[in-house]
N, C-alpha and C positions, 0 to 999 in steps of 0.2 A: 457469359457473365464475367465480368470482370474478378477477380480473383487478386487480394492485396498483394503486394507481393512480399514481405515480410512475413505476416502471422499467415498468408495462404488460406486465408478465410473471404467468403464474397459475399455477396448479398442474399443467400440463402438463409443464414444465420438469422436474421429476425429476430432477435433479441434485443433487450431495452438494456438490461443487467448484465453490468460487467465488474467480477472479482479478479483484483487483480496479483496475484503473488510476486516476488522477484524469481524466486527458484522455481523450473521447470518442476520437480520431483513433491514440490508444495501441490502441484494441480491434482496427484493421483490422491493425496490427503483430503483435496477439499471433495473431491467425487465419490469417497466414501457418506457423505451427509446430501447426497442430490438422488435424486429417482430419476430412472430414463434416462441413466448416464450414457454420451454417446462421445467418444474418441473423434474430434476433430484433425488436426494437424499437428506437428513438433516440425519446427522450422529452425535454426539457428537456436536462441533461446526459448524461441516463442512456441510454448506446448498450452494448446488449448482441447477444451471438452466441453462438453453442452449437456443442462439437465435441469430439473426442476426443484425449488424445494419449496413445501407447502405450496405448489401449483404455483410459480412464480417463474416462469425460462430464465434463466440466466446462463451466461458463458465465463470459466474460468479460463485467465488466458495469465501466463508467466511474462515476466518482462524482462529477465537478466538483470543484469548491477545498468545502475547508474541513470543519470535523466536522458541521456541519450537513445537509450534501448527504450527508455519510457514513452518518450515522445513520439517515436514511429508508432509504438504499438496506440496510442492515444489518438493520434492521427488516422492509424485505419481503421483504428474500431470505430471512431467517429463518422470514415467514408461508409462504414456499414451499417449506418444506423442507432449503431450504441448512444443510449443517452445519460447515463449514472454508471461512473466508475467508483468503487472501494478497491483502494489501495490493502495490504493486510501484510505487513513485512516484518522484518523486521527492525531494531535501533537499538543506540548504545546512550544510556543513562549519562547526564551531562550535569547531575545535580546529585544531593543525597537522597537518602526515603524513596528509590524507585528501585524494588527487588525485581528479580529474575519471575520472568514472566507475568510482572504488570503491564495490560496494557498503557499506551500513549497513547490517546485521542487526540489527532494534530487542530487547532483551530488558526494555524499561520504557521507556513514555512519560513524561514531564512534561505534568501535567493543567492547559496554561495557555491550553486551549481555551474556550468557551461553551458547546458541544454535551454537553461530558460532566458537565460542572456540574449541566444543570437533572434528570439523572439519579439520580445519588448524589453525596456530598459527598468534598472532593476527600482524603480519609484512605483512603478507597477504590484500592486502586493498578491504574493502566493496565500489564497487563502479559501476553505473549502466551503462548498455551498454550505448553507447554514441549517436548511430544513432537513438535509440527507444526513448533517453530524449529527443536528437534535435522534435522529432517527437511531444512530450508534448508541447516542448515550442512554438514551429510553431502554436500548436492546441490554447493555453491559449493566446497565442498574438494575434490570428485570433480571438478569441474568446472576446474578451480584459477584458483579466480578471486579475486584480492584483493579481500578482505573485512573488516570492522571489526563488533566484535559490542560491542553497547555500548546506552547509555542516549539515546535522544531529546526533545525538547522541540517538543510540538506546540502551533500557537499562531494566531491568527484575523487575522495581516496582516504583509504586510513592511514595511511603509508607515509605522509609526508615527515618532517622531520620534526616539527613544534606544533604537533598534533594537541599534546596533552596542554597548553599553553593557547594554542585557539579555542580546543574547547573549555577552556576555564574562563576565556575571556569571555562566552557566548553565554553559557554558566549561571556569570556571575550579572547577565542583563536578561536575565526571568527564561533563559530556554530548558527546555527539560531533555530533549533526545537529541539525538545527529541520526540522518540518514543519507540515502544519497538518489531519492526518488520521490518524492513527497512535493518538492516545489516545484519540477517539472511535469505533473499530474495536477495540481491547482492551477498553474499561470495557464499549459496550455489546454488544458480540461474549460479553463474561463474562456480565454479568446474562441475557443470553439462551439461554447454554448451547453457546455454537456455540464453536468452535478458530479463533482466531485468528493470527497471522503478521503483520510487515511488513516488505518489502525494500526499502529505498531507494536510488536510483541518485545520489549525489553529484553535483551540476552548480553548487556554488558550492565554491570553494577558499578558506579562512580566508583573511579580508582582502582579498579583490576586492568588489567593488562587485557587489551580490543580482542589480538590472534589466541588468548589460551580461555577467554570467554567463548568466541565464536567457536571455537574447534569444540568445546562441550554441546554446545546448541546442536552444532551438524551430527553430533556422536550421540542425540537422541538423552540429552539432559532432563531429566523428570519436568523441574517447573518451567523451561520452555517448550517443553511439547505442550504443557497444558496452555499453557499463554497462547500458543499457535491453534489450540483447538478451539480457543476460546475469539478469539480474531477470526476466525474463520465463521462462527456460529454469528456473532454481534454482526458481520457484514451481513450475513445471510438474511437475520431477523430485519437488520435495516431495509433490504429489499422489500420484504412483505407489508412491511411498516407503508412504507413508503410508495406501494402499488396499491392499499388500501384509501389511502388519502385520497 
């Protein structure tokens, strides 16, 4: 059997459902809500597990930072059959009125990544299957969990020098989050044929400082642990939603 060689998963896996985290250490979180949890591989970034929820198989697979790391993993889940990805990550607030740990519902990325570039060119729009977002939103209203459905801007570092200055320009033309995985999971999620999603867990508030935001998130911050338990549950529902149809 051929065996990917990145995530180190091959055709055995049989699964449709794929959640997808950035952080490896996100997978042992989302395997607390599956049955018949089973310990796949940890490759590079790429830690996966396989399990059920409400009789649904799905594979939880991490993707590391960026579109880069996305794309391989999209790629071989796709040579294995995968055919519906949720994204479940997280992003940083690019507007006012989106607190710590409200979800983002992405309905369009901004293509201001590297990964989706050397794909197709950026007139191409990153934007997620429509029947598998309706599926999120049904799950987070049922769930009632405050949610923001809107436009993202995925993008290759937080680091640059006129950070605060880009995202105000992106801002102030209707986007609500920055990530750095989101558009390279829609553009090649599409050309591939597979249903894409992404739900983002807020963990920067417009106008705080990106590294002393994130460092509370990683240091297990109350309302983005809940934002994270809550992304994790909405993709999950979406799944059953959307095996039921």
């Amino acid at each position: 059997m051929m065996v990917q060689p990145h995530i180190q998963l091959d055709e055995t896996l049989d699964v449709k459902y794929a959640i997808l985290p950035g952080d490896p250490a996100r997978v042992d979180r989302i395997g607390k809500f599956l049955d018949d949890m089973q310990e796949l591989a940890f490759n590079r970034e790429y830690k996966s597990i396989r399990g059920t929820y409400k009789g649904v198989p799905v594979v939880a697979l991490s993707t590391g930072i960026g579109g880069a790391s996305m794309a391989i993993a999209v790629e071989e889940l796709h040579s294995l059959g995968v055919t519906h990805c949720i994204r479940i990550g997280s992003c940083g607030a690019i507007r006012e009125g989106i607190a710590l740990g409200d979800l983002v519902l992405v309905n369009g990325a901004v293509r201001d990544d590297g990964a989706s570039k050397t794909y197709v060119p950026l007139q191409y729009p990153a934007i997620p299957d429509t029947e598998l977002l309706l599926a999120c939103v049904e799950s987070a209203k049922e769930r009632k969990d405050v949610y923001h459905l809107g436009i993202a801007r995925s993008h290759d570092s937080f680091y640059i020098d006129n950070e605060e200055e880009v995202s105000s320009y992106w801002g102030a033309r209707g986007v609500i989050g920055s990530d750095m995985e989101t558009a390279a999971l829609f553009t090649i999620g599409r050309l591939r044929g597979m249903k894409t999603a992404s739900i983002l867990n807020n963990v920067v508030v417009w106008g705080e400082d990106t590294g002393d935001s994130i460092g509370s998130y990683v240091d297990g911050e109350s309302r983005t642990a809940i934002g994270e338990r809550e992304e994790i549950l909405v993709a999950l529902e979406a799944f059953v939603k959307t095996e039921k149809r």
